[in-house]
C-alpha positions as CSV (number, residue, x, y, z in Angstrom):
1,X,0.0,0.0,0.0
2,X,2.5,2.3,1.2
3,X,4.4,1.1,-1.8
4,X,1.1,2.0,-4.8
5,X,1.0,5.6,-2.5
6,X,4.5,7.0,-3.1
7,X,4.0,5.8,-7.1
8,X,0.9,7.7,-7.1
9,X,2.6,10.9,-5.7
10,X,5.4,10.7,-7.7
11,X,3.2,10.3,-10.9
12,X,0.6,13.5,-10.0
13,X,4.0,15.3,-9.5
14,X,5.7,14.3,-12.5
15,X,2.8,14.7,-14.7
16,X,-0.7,16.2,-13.6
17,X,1.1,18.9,-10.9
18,X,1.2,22.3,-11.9
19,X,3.2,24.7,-10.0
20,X,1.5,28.7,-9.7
21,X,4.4,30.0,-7.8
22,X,6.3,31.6,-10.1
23,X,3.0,32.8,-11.7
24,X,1.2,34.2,-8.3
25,X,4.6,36.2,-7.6
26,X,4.8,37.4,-11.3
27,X,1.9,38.9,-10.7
28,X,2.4,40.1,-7.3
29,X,5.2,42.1,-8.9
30,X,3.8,43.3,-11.4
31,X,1.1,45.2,-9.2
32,X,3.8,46.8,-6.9
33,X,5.6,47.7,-10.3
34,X,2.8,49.6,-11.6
35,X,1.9,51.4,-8.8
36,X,5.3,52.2,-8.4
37,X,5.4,53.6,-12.0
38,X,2.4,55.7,-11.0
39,X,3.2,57.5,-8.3
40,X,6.7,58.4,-9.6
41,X,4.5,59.9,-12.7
42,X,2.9,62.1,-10.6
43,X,5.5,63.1,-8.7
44,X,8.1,64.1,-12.0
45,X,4.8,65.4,-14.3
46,X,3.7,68.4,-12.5
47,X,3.3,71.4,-13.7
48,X,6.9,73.4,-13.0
49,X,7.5,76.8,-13.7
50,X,10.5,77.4,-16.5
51,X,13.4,78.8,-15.0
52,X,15.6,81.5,-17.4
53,X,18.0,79.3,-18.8
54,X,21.5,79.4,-17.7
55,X,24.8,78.4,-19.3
56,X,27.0,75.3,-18.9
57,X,29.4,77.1,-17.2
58,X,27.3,78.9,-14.8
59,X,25.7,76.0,-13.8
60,X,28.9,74.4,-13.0
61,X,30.0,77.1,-10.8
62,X,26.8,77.0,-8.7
63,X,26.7,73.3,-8.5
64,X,30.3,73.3,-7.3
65,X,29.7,76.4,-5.2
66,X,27.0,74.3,-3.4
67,X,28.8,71.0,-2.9
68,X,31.7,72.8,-1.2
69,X,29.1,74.8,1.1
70,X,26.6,71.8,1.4
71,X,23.9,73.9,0.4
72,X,20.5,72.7,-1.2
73,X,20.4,73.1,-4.8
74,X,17.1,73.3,-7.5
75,X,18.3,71.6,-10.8
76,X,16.2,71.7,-13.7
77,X,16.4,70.1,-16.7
78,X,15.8,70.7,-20.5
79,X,12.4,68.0,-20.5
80,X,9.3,68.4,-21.1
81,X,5.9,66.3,-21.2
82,X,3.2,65.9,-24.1
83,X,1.5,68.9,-23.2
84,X,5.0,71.1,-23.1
85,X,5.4,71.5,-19.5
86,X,8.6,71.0,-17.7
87,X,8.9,67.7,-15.6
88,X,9.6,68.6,-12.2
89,X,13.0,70.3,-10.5
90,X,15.5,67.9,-8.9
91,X,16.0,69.1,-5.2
92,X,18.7,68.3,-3.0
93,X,22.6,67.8,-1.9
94,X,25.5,67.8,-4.8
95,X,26.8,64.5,-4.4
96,X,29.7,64.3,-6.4
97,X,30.7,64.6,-10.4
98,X,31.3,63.2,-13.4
99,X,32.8,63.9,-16.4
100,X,29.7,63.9,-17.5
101,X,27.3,65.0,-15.1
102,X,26.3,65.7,-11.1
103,X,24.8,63.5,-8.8
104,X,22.0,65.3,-6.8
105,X,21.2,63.1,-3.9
106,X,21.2,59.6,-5.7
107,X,20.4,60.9,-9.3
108,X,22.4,61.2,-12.4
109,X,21.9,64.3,-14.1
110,X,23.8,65.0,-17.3
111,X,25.5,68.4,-18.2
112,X,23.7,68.5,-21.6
113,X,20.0,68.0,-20.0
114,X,20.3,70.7,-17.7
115,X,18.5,74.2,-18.2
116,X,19.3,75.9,-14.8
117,X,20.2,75.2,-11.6
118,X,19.3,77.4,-8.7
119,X,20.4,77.7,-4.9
120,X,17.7,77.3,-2.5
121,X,18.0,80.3,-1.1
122,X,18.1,81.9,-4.0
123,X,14.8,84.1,-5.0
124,X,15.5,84.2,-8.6
């Protein structure tokens, strides 16, 4: 008996089992994705008001000027949505450089997508 039991296991296992794991967590991710994808929408496609834009080399100087005095800085960049507004500014700390950009807080932001950057104490 025992014997006709662990052959019938084995066989639903082998053939007639179906295993929804994989599947049930797919899809588990994929609803924490999408909402994810959401609300960073709405947080980068607000309406922001265009700043005067600035050249590369004035931009440079403030962003440096604020990573050596820790100060906040506004950076926005050259991009807009379908209905031509401008995504939202990029707050926070200079990070650090690259040859090809500045990190502000944990973001990338590349010298040629940049329109103007701005102290936040600034009023202009």
């Amino acid at each position: 008996m025992n014997d006709n039991f662990s052959r019938l296991v084995t066989n639903f296992f082998k053939n007639d089992y179906r295993e929804r794991g994989k599947v049930k967590w797919n899809g588990y991710f994929l609803s924490d994705h999408t909402s994810s994808l959401k609300q960073e929408k709405q947080q980068r496609h607000h309406v922001t008001k265009k700043m005067a834009q600035m050249s590369l080399s004035e931009m440079k100087s403030r962003l440096q000027y604020a990573s050596i005095n820790y100060e906040l800085v506004i950076v926005q960049e050259n991009y807009t949505d379908q209905t031509n507004h401008m995504l939202s500014n990029v707050v926070g700390i200079v990070a650090g450089f690259s040859d090809r950009g500045v990190m502000i807080g944990t973001e990338h932001i590349l010298f040629e997508n940049m329109w103007a950057v701005r102290l936040s104490h600034d009023n202009n």
